[in-house]
VODO-207152 format. One record per residue: residue number from 1; residue in one letter; x, y, z of N, C-alpha, C in turn. Coordinates in steps of 0.1 Angstrom, whole numbers. Layout:
N
+-----+---+-------+-------+-------+-------+-------+-------+-------+-------+-------+
!   k ! r !   nc1 !   nc2 !   nc3 !  cac1 !  cac2 !  cac3 !   cc1 !   cc2 !   cc3 !
+-----+---+-------+-------+-------+-------+-------+-------+-------+-------+-------+
! NUM ! A !     X !     Y !     Z !     X !     Y !     Z !     X !     Y !     Z !
...
+-----+---+-------+-------+-------+-------+-------+-------+-------+-------+-------+
end
This chain:
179
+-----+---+-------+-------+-------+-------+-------+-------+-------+-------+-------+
!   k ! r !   nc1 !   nc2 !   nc3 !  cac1 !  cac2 !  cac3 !   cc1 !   cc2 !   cc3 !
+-----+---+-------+-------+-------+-------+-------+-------+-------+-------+-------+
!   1 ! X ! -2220 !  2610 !   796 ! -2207 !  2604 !   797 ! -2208 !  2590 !   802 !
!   2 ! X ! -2200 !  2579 !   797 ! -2203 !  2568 !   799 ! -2198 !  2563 !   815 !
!   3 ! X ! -2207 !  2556 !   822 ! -2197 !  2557 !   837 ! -2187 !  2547 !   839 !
!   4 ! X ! -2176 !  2552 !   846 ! -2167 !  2545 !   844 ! -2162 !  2542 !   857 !
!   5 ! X ! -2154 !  2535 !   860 ! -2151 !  2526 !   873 ! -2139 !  2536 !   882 !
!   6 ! X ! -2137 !  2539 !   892 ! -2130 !  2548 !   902 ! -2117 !  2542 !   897 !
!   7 ! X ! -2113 !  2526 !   895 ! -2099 !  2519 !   894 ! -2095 !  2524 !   879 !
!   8 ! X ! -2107 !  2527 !   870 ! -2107 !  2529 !   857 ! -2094 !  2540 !   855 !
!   9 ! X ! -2105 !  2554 !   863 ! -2097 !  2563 !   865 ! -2087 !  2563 !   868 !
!  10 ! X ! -2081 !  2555 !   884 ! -2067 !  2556 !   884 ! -2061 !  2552 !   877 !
!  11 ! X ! -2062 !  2537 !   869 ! -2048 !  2538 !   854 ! -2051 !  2552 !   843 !
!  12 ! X ! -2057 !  2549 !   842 ! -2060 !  2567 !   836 ! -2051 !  2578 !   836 !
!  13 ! X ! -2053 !  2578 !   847 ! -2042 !  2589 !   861 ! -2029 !  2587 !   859 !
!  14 ! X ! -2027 !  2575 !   863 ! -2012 !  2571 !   864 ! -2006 !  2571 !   847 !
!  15 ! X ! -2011 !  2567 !   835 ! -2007 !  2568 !   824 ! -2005 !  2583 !   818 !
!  16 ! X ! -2014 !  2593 !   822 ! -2011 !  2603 !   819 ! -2003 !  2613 !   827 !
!  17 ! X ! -1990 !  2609 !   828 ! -1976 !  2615 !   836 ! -1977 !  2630 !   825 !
!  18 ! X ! -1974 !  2639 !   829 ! -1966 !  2647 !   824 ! -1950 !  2652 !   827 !
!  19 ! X ! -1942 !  2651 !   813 ! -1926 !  2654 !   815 ! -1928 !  2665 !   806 !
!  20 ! X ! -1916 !  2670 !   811 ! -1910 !  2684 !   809 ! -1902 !  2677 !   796 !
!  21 ! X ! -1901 !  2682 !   787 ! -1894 !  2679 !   775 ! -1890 !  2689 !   764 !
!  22 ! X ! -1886 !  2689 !   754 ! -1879 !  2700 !   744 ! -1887 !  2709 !   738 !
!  23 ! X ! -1898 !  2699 !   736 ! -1911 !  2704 !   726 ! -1921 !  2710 !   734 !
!  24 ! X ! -1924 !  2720 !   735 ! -1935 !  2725 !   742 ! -1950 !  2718 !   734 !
!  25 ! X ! -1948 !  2710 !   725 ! -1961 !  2705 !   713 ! -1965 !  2692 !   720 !
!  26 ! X ! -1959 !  2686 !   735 ! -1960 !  2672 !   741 ! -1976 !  2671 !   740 !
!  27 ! X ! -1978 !  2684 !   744 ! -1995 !  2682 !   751 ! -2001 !  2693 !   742 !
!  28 ! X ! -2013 !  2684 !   735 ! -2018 !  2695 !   727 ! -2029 !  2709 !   734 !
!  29 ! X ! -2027 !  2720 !   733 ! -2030 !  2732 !   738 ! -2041 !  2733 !   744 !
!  30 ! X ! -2050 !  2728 !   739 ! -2064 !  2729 !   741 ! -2076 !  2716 !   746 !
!  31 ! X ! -2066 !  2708 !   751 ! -2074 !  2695 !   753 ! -2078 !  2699 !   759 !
!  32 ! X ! -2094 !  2700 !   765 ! -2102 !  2702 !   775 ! -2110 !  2690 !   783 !
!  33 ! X ! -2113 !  2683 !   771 ! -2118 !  2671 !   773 ! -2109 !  2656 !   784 !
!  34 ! X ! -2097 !  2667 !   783 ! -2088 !  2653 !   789 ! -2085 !  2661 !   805 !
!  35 ! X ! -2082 !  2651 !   815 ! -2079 !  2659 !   826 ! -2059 !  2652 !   832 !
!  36 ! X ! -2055 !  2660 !   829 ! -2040 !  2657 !   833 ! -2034 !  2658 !   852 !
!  37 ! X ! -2025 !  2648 !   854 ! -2024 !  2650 !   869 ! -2004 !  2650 !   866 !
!  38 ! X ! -1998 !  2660 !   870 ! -1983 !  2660 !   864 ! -1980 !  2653 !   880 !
!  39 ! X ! -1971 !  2645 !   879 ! -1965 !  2638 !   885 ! -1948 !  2638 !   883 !
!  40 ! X ! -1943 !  2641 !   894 ! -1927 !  2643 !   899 ! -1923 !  2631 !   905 !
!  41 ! X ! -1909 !  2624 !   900 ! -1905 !  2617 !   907 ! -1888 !  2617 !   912 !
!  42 ! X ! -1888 !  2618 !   922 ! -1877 !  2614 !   927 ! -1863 !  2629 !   919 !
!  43 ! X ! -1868 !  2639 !   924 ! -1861 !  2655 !   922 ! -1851 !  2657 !   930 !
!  44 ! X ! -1849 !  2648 !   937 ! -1837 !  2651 !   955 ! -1822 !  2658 !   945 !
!  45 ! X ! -1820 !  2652 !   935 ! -1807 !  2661 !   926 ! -1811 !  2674 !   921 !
!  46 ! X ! -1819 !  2679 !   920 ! -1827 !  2686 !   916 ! -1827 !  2699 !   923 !
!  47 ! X ! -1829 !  2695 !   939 ! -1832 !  2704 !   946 ! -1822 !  2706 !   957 !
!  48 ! X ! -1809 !  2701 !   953 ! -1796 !  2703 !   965 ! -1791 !  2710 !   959 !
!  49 ! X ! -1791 !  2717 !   949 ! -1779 !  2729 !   944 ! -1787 !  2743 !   936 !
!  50 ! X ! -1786 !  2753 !   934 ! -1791 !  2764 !   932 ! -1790 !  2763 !   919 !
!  51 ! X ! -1778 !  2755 !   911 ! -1776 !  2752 !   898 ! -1787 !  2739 !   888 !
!  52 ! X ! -1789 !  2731 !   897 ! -1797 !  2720 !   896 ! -1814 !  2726 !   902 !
!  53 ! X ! -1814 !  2734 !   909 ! -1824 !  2734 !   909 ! -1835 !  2743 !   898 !
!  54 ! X ! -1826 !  2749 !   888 ! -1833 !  2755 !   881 ! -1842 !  2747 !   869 !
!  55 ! X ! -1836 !  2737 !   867 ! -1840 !  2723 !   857 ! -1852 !  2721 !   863 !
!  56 ! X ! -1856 !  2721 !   874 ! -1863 !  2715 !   880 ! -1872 !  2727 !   879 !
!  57 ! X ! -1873 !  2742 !   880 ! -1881 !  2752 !   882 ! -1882 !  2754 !   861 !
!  58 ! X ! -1875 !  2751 !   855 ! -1883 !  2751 !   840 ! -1891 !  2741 !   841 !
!  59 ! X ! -1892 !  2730 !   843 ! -1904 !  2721 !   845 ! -1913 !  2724 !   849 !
!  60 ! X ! -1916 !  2732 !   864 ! -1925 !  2740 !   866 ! -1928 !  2745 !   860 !
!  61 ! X ! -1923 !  2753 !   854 ! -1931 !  2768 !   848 ! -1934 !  2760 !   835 !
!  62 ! X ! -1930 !  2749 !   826 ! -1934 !  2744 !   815 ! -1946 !  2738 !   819 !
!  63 ! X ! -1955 !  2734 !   829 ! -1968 !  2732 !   834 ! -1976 !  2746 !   837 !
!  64 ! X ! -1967 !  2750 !   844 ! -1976 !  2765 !   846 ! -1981 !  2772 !   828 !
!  65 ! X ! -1969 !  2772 !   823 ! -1974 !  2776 !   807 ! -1991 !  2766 !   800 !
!  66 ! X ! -1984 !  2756 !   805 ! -1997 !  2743 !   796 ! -2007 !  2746 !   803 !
!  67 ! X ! -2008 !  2751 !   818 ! -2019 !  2757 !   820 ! -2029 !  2767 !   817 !
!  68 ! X ! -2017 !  2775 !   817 ! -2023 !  2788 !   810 ! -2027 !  2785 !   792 !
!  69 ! X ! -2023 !  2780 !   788 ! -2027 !  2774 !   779 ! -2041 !  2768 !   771 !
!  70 ! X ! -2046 !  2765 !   786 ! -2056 !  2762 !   786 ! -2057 !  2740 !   787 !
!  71 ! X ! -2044 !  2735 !   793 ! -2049 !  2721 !   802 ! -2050 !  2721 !   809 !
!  72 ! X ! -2058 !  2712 !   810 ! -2067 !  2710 !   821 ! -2058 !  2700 !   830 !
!  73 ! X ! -2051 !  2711 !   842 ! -2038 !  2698 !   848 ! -2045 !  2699 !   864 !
!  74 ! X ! -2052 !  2690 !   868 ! -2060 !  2688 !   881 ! -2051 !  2691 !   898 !
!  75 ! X ! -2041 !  2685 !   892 ! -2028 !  2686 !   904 ! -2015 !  2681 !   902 !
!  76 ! X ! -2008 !  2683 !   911 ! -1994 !  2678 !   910 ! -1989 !  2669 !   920 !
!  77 ! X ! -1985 !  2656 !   918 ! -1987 !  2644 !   925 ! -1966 !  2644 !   925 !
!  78 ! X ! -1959 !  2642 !   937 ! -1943 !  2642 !   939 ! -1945 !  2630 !   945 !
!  79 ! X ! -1936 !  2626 !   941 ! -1937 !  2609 !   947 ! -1925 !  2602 !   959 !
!  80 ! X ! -1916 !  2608 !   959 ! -1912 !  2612 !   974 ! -1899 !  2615 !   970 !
!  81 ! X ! -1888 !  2618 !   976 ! -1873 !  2617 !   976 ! -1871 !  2630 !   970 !
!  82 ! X ! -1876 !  2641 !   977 ! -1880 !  2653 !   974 ! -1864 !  2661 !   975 !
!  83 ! X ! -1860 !  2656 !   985 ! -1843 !  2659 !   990 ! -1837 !  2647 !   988 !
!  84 ! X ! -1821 !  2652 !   992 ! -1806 !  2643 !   989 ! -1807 !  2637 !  1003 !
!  85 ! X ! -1808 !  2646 !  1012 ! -1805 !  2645 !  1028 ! -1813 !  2651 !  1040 !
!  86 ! X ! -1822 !  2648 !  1030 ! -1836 !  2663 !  1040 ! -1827 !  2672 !  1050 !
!  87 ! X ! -1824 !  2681 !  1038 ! -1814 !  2689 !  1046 ! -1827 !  2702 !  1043 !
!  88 ! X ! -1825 !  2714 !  1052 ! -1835 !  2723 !  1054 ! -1827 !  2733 !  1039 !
!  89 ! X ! -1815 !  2733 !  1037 ! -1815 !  2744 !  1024 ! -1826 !  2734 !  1010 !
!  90 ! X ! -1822 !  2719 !  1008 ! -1828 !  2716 !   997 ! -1847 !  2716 !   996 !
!  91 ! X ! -1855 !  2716 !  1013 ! -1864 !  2717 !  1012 ! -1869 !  2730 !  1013 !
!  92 ! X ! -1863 !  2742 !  1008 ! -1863 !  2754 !  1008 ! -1859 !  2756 !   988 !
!  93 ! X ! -1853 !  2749 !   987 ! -1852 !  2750 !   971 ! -1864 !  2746 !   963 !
!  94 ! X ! -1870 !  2736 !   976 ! -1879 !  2728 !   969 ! -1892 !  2737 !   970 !
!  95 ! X ! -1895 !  2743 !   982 ! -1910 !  2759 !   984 ! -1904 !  2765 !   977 !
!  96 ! X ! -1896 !  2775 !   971 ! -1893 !  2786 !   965 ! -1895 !  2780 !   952 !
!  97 ! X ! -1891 !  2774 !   943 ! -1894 !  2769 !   932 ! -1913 !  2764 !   928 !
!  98 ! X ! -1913 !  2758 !   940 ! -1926 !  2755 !   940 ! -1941 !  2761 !   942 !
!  99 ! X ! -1938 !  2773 !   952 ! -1945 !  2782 !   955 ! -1960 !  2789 !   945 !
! 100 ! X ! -1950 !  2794 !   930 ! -1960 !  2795 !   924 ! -1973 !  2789 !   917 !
! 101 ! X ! -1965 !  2774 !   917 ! -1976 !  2759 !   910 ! -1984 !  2760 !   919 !
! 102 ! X ! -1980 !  2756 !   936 ! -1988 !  2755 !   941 ! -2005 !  2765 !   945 !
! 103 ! X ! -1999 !  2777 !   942 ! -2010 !  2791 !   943 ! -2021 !  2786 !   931 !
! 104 ! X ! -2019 !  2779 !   917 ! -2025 !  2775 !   905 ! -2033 !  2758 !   908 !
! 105 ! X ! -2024 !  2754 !   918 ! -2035 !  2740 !   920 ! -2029 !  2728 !   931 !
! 106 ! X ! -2036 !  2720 !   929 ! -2033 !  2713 !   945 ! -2019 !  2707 !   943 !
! 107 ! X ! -2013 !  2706 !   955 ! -1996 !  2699 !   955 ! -1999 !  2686 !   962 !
! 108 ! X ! -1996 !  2673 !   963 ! -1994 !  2669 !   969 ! -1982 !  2658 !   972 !
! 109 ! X ! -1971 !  2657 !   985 ! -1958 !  2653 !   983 ! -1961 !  2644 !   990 !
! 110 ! X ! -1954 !  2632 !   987 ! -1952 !  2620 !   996 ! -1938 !  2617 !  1002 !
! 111 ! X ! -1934 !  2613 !  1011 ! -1919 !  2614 !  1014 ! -1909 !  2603 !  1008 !
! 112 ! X ! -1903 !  2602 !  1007 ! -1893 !  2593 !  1001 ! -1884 !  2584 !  1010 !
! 113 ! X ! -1877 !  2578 !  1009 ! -1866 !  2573 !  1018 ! -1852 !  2584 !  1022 !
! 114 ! X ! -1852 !  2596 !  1012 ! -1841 !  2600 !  1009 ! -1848 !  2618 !  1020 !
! 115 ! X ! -1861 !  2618 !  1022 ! -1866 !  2627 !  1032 ! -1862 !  2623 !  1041 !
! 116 ! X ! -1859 !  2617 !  1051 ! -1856 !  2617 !  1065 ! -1844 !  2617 !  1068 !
! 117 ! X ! -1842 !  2613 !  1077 ! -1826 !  2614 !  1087 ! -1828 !  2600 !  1088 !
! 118 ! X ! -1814 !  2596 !  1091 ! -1807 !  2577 !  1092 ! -1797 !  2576 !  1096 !
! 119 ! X ! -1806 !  2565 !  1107 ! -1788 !  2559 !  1118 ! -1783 !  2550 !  1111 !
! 120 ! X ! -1766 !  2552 !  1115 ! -1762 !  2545 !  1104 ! -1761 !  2541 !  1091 !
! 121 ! X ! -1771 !  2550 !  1081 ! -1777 !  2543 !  1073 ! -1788 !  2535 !  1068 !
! 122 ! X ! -1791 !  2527 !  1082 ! -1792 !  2515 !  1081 ! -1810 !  2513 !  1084 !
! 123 ! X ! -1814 !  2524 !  1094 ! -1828 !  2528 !  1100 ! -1828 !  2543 !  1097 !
! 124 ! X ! -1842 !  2544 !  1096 ! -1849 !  2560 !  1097 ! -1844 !  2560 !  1115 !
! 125 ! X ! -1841 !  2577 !  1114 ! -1834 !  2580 !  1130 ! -1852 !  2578 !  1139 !
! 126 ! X ! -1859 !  2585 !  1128 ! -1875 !  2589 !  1136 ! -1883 !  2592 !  1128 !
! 127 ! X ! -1895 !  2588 !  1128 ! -1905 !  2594 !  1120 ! -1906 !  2602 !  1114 !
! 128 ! X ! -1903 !  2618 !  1124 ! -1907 !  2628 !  1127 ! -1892 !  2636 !  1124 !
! 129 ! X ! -1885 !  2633 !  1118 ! -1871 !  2636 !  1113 ! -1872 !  2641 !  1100 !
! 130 ! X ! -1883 !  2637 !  1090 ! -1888 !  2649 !  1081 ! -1888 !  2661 !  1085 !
! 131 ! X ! -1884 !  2668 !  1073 ! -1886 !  2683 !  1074 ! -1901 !  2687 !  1065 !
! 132 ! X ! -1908 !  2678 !  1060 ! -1922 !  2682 !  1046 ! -1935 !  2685 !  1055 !
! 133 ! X ! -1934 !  2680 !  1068 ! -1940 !  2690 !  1078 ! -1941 !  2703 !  1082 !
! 134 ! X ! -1927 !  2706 !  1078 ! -1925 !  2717 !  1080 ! -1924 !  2731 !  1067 !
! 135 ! X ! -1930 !  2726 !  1056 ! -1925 !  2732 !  1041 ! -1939 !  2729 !  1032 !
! 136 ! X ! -1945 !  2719 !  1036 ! -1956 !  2716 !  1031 ! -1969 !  2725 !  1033 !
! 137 ! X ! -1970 !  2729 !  1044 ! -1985 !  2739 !  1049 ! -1981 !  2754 !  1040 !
! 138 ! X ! -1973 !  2756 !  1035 ! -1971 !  2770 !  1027 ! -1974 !  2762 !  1014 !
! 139 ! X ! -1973 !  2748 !  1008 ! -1973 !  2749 !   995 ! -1991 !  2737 !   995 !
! 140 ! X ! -1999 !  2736 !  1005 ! -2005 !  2723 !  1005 ! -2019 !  2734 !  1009 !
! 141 ! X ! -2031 !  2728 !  1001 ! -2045 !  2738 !  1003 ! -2049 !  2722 !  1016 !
! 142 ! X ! -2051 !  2726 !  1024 ! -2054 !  2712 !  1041 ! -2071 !  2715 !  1038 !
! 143 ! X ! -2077 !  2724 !  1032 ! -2093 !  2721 !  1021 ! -2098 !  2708 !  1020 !
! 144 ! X ! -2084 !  2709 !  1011 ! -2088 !  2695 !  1007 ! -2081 !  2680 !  1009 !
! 145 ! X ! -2078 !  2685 !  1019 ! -2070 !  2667 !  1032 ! -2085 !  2663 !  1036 !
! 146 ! X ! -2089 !  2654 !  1038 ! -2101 !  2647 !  1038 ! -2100 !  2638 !  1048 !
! 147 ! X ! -2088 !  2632 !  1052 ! -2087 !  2625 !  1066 ! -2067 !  2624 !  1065 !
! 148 ! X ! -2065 !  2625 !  1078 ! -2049 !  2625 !  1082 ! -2047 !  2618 !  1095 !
! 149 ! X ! -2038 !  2607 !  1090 ! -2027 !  2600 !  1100 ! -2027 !  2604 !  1112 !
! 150 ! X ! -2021 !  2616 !  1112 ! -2017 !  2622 !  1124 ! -2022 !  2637 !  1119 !
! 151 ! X ! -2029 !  2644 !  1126 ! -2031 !  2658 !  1124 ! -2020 !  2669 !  1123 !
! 152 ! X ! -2019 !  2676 !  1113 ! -2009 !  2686 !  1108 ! -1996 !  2677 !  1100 !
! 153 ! X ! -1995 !  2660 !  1096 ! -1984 !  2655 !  1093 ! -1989 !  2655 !  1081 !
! 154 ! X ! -1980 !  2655 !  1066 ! -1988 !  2655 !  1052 ! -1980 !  2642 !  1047 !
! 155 ! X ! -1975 !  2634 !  1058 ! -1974 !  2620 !  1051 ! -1988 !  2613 !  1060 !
! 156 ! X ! -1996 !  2601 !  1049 ! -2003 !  2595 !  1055 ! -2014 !  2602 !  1055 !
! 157 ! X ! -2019 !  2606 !  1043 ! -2028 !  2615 !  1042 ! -2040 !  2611 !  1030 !
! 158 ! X ! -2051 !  2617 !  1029 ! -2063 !  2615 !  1018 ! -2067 !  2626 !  1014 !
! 159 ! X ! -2063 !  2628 !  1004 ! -2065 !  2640 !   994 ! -2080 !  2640 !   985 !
! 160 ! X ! -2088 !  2649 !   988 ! -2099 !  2647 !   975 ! -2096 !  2657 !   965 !
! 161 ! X ! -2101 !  2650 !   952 ! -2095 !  2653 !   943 ! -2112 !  2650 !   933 !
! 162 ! X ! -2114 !  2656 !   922 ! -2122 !  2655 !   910 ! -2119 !  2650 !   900 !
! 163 ! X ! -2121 !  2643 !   892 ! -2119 !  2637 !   875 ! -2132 !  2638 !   869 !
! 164 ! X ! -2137 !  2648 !   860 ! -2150 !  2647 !   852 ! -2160 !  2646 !   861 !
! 165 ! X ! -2164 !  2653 !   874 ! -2170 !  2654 !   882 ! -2169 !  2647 !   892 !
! 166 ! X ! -2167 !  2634 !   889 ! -2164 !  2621 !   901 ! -2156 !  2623 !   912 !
! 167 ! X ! -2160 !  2619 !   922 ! -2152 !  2619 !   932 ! -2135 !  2608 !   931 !
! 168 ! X ! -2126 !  2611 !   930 ! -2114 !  2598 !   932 ! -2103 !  2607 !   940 !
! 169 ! X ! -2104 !  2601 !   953 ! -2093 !  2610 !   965 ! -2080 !  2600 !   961 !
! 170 ! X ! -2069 !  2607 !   961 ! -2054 !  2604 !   964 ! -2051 !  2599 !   975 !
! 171 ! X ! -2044 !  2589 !   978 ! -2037 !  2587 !   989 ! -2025 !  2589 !   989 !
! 172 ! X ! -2021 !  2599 !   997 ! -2006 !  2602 !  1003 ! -2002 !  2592 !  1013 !
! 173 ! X ! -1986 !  2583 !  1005 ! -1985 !  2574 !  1024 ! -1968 !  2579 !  1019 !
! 174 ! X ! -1969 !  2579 !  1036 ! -1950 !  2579 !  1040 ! -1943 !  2569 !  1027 !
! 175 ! X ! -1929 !  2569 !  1031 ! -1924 !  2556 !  1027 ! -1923 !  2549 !  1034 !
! 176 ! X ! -1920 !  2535 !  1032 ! -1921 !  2521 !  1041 ! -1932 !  2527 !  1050 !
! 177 ! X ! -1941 !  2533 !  1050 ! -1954 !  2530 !  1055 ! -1953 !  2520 !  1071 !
! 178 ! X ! -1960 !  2525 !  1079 ! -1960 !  2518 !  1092 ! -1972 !  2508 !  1091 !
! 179 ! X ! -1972 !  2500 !  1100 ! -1984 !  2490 !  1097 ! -1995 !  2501 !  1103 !
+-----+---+-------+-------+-------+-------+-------+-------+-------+-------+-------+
end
């Protein structure tokens, strides 16, 4: 295999999104040769209603299918705004839906602006006002957390991860990131 550059990989990464779409033919059945990372963004409507959240659990399961399938899908990368109001029912919509992806391969969630609690609007109330602390250790293998921010928080985190043998770890960071 010809070597290729770690930055290589991440456009790589980032170009091959997987969506949930009509055609189950998106992704051909059997690519082995290719390694997929499905990527979620911004599901917070998704996961505030029992009705809405089901759109969101066919998506799942239309990866869980492609895997069984035989793709090769390395992980699942959420890119934050996981909730409307990081209210505890929608991050409970969001484990129960999620539960079984994660048992099949690594999760990892980044928080959004729309995860926390806010004064006024205007400021995050606290850090520590997430609830993905609390929802994350049932869906997240800590195997393979490689170094953490703050110990047991899963914003601000280094994920290792494999591409064609190579090493290329993920970075999980909060939103607005602290200095």
């Amino acid at each position: 295999m010809k070597k290729v550059s770690q930055f290589t990989y991440l456009i790589c990464l980032l170009s091959l999104i997987l969506q949930s779409c009509e055609s189950d033919k998106a992704i051909a059945p059997a690519d082995c040769n290719t390694v997929y990372v499905a990527v979620f963004g911004d599901i917070q409507y998704l996961t505030q209603n029992k009705t809405d959240v089901k759109v969101y659990k066919e998506s799942v399961d239309w990866i869980l299918r492609k895997k069984a399938e035989g793709c090769n899908i390395n992980c699942v990368l959420y890119t934050g705004d996981i909730t409307v109001t990081n209210a505890h029912y929608q991050w409970k919509h969001f484990l129960n839906s999620t539960s079984q992806l994660a048992r099949e391969m690594p999760i990892i969630a980044m928080t959004g602006d729309h995860d926390y609690t806010w004064e006024d609007g205007k400021h995050i109330a606290d850090r520590n006002s997430t609830h993905i602390n609390e929802y994350m250790p049932s869906l997240s293998n800590t195997s393979k957390v490689v170094a953490w921010y703050e110990e047991g928080h899963y914003e601000n985190i280094v994920v290792e991860n494999t591409i064609h043998g190579q090493r290329l770890d993920l970075f999980d960071l909060e939103f607005a990131p602290r200095e």
